[in-house]
Each structure stands twice: as C-alpha cells, then as structure tokens.
Chimera marker file (.cmm) of the C-alpha trace (Angstrom):
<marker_set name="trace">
<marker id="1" x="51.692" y="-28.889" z="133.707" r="1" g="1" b="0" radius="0.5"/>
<marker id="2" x="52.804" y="-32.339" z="132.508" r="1" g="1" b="0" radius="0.5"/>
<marker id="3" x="50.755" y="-31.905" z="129.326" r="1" g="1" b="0" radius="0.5"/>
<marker id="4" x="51.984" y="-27.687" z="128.786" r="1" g="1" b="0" radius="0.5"/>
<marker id="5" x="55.768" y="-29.729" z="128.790" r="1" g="1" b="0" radius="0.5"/>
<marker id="6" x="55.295" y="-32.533" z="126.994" r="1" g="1" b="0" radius="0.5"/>
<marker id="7" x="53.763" y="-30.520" z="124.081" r="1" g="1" b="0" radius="0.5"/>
<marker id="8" x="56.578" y="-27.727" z="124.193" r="1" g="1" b="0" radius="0.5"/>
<marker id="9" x="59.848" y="-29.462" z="125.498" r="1" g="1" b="0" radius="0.5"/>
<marker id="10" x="60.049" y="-26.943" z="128.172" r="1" g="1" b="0" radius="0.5"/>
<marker id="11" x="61.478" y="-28.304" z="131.737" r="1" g="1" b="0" radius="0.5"/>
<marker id="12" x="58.577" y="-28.035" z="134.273" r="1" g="1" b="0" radius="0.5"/>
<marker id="13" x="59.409" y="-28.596" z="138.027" r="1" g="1" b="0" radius="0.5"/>
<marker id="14" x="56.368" y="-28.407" z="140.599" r="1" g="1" b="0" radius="0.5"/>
<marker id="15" x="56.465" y="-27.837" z="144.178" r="1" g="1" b="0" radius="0.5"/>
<marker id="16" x="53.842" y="-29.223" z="146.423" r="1" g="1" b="0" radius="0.5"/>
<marker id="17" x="52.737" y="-28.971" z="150.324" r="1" g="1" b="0" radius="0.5"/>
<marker id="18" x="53.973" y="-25.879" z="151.451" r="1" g="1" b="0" radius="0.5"/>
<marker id="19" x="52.600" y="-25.487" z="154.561" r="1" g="1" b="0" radius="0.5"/>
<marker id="20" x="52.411" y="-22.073" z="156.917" r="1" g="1" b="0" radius="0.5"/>
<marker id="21" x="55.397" y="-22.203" z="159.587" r="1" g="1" b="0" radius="0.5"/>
<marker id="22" x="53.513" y="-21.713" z="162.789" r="1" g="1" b="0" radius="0.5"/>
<marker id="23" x="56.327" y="-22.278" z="164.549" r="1" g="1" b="0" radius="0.5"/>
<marker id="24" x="58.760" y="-19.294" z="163.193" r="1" g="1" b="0" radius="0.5"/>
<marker id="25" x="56.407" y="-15.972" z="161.901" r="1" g="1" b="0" radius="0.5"/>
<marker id="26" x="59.419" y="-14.769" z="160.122" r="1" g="1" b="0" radius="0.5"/>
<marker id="27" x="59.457" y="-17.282" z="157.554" r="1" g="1" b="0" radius="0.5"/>
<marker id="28" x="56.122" y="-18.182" z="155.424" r="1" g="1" b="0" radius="0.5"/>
<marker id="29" x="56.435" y="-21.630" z="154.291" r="1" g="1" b="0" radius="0.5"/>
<marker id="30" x="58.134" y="-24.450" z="155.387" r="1" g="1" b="0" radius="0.5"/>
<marker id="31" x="57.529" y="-28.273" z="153.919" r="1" g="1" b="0" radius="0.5"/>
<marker id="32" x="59.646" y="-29.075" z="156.084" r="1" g="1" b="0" radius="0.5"/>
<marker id="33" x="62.551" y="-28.549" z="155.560" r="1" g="1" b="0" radius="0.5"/>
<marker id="34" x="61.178" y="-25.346" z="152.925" r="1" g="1" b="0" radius="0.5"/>
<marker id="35" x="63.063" y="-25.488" z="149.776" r="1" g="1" b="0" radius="0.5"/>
<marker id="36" x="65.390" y="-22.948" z="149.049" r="1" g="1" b="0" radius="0.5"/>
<marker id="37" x="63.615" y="-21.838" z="145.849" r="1" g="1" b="0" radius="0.5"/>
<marker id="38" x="60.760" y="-20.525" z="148.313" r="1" g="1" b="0" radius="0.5"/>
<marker id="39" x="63.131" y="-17.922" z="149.771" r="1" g="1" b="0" radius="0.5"/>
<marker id="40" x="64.766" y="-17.387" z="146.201" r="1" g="1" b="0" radius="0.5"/>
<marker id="41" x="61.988" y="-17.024" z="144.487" r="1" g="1" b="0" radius="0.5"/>
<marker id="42" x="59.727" y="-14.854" z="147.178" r="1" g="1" b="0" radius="0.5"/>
<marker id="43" x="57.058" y="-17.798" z="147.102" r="1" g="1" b="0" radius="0.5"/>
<marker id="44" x="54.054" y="-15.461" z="148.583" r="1" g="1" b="0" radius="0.5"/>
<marker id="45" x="51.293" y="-17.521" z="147.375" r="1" g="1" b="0" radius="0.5"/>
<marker id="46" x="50.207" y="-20.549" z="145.940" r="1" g="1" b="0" radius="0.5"/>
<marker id="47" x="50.050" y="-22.167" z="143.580" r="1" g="1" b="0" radius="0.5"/>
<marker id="48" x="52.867" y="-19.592" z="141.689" r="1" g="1" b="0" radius="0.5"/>
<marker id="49" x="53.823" y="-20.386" z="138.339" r="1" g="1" b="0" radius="0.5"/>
<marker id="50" x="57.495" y="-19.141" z="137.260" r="1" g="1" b="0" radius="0.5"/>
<marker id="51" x="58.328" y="-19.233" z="133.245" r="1" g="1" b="0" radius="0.5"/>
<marker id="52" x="62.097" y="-18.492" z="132.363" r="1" g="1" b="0" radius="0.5"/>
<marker id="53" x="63.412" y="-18.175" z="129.452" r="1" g="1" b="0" radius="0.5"/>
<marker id="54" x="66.287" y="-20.554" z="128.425" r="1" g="1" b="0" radius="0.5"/>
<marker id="55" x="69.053" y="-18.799" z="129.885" r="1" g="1" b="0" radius="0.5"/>
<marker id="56" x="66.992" y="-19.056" z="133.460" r="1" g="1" b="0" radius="0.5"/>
<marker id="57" x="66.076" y="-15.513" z="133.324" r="1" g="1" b="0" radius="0.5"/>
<marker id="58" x="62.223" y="-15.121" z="134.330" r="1" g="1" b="0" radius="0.5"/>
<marker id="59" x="59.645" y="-13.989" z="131.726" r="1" g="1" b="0" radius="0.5"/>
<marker id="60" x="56.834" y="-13.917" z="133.523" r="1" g="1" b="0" radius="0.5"/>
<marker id="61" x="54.693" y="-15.118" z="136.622" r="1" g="1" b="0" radius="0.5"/>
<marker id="62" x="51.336" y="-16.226" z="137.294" r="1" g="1" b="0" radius="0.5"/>
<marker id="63" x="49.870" y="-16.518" z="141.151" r="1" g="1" b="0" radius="0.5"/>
<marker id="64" x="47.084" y="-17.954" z="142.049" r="1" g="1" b="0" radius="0.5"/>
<marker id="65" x="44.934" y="-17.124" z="138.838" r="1" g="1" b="0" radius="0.5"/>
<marker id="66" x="45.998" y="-16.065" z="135.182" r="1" g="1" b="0" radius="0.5"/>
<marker id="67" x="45.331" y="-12.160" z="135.083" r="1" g="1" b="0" radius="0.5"/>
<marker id="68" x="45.288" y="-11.169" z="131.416" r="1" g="1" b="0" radius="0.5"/>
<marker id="69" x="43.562" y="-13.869" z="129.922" r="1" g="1" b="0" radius="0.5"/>
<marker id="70" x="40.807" y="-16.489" z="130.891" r="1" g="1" b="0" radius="0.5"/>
<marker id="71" x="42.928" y="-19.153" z="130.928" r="1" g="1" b="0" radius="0.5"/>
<marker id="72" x="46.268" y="-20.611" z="132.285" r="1" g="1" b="0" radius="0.5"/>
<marker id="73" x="46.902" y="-22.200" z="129.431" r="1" g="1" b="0" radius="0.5"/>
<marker id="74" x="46.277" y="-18.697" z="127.097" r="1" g="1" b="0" radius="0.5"/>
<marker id="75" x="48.187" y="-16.642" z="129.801" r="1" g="1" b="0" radius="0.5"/>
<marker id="76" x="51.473" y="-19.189" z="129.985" r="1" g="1" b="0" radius="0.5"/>
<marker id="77" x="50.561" y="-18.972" z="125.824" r="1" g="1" b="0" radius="0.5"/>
<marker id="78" x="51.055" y="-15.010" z="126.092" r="1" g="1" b="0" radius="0.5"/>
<marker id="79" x="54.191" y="-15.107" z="128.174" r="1" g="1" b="0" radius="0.5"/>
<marker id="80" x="55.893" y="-17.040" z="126.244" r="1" g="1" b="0" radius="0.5"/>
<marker id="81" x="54.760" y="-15.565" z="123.007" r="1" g="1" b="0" radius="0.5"/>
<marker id="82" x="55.770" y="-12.520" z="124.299" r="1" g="1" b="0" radius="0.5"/>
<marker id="83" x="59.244" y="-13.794" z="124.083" r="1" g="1" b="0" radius="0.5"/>
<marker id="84" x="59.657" y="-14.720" z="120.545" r="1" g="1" b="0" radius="0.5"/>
<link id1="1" id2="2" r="1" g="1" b="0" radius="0.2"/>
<link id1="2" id2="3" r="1" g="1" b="0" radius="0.2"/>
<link id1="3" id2="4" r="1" g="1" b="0" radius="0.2"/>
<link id1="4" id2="5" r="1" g="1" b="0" radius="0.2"/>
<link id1="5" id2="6" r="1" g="1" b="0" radius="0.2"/>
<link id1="6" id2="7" r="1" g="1" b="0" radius="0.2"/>
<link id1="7" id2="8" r="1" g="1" b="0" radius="0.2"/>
<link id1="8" id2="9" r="1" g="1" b="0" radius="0.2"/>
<link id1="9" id2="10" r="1" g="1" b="0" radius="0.2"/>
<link id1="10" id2="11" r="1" g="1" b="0" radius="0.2"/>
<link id1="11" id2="12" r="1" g="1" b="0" radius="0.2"/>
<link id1="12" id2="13" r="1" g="1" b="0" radius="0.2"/>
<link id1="13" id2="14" r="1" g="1" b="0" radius="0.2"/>
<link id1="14" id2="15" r="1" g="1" b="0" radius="0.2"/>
<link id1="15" id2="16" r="1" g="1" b="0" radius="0.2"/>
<link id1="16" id2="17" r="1" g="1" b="0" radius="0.2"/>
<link id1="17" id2="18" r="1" g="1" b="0" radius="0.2"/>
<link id1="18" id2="19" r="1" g="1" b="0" radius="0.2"/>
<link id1="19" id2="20" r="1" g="1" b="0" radius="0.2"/>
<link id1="20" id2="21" r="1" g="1" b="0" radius="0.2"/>
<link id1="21" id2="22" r="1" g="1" b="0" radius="0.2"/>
<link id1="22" id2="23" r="1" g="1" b="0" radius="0.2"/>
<link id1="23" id2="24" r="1" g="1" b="0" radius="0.2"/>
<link id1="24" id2="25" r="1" g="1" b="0" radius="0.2"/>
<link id1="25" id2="26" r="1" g="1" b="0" radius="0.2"/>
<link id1="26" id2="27" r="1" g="1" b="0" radius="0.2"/>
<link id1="27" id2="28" r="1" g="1" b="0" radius="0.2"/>
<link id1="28" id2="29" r="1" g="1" b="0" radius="0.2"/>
<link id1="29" id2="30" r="1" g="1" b="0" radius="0.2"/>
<link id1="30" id2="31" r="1" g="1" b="0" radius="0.2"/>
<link id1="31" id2="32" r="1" g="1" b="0" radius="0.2"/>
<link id1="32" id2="33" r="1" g="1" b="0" radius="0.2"/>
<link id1="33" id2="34" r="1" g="1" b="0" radius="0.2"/>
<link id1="34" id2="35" r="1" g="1" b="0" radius="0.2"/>
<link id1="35" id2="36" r="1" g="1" b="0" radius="0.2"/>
<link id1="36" id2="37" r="1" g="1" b="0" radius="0.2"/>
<link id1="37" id2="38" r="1" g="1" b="0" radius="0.2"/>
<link id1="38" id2="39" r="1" g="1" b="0" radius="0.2"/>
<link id1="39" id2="40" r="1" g="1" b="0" radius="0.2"/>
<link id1="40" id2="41" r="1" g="1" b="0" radius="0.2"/>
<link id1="41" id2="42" r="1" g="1" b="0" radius="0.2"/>
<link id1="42" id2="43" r="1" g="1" b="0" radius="0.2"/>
<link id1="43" id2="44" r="1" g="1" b="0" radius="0.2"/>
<link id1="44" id2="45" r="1" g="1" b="0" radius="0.2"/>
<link id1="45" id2="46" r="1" g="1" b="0" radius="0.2"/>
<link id1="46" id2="47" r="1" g="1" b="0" radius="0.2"/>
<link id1="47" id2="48" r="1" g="1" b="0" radius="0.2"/>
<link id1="48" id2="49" r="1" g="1" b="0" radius="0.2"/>
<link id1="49" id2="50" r="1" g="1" b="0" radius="0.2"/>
<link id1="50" id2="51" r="1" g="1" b="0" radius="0.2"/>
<link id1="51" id2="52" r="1" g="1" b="0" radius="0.2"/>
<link id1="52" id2="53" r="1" g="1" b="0" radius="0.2"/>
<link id1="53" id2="54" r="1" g="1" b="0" radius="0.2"/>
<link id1="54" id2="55" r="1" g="1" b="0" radius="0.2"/>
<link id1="55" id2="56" r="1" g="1" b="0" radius="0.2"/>
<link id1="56" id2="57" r="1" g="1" b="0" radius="0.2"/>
<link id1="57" id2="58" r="1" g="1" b="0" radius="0.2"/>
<link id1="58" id2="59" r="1" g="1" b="0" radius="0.2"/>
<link id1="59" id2="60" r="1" g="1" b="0" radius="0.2"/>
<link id1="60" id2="61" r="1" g="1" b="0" radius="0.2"/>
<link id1="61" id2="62" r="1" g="1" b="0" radius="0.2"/>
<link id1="62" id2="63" r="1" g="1" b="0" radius="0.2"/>
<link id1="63" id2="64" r="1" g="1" b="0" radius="0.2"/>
<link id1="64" id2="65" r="1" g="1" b="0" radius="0.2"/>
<link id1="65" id2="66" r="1" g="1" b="0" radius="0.2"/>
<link id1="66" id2="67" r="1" g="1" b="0" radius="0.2"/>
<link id1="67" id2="68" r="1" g="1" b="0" radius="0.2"/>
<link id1="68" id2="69" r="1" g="1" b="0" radius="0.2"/>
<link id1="69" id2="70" r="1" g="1" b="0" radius="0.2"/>
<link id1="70" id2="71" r="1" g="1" b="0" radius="0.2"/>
<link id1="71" id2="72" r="1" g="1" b="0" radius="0.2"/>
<link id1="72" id2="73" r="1" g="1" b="0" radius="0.2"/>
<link id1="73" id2="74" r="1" g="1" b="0" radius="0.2"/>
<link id1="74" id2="75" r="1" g="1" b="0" radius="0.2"/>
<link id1="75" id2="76" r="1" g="1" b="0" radius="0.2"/>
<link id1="76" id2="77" r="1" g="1" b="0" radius="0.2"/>
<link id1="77" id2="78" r="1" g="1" b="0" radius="0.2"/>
<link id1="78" id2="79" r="1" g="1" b="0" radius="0.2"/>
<link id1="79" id2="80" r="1" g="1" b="0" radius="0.2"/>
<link id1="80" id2="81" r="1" g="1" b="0" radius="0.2"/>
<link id1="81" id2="82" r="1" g="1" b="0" radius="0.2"/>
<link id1="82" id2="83" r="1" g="1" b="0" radius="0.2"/>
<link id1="83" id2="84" r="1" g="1" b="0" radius="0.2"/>
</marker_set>
C-alpha cells in the first residue's frame, strides 16, 4: 500500500489488529478501543480495502481478495480507472 501511494499521490491509511470482541456479540471488532471507521465503514472482513474519490465519496471496495481481476494491484488499477 505504501508503494500503490507513493507512485500515485493518493492518501493511504491502514488499519491493523482488529480483533473479534468476545466480550460484547453485538459488535464485531474491537482493537480496543475499535475505531470508529469500523462501525462507519461496516468493516465485515479483513483485510478491506476502501478507494474514494477526492471528494471522500467511495469508488469502490475490495475484501479479502480482488474479484475482477488477478491482482490487487490490477483491481485498485480498474477502480480507479473507472473513475477517470
């Protein structure tokens, strides 16, 4: 992800160690404390990949494995591509 931002200027912000909350079955994930973009952005499973566009509207999404092409890096190509 460092590499996809350096080469395109786009802002990249990862997430790491979500963890199952064993303790509350309503909520999924918790770090703790679970950031509020898990909620806000219905984090169902990981690793999820969010692109937005630059007025923070989302383009596209890619969980757990790219689906249209055989690789993340073509997929995220395709999204944004698609945007153009």
């Amino acid at each position: 992800m460092a590499l996809i931002s350096e080469a395109t200027g786009f802002e990249v912000r990862i997430f790491a160690g979500l963890k199952k909350d064993s303790l509350n079955p309503k909520r999924k994930w918790r770090i703790p404390p679970s950031p509020p973009e898990v909620e806000t952005f219905n984090v169902d499973k990981i690793p999820l990949i969010l692109i937005f566009n630059s007025e923070g509207k989302e383009i596209g999404r890619i969980t757990e494995n790219p689906t249209h092409t055989p690789t993340l890096e073509e997929e995220l190509y395709e999204i944004i591509r698609s945007q153009r």
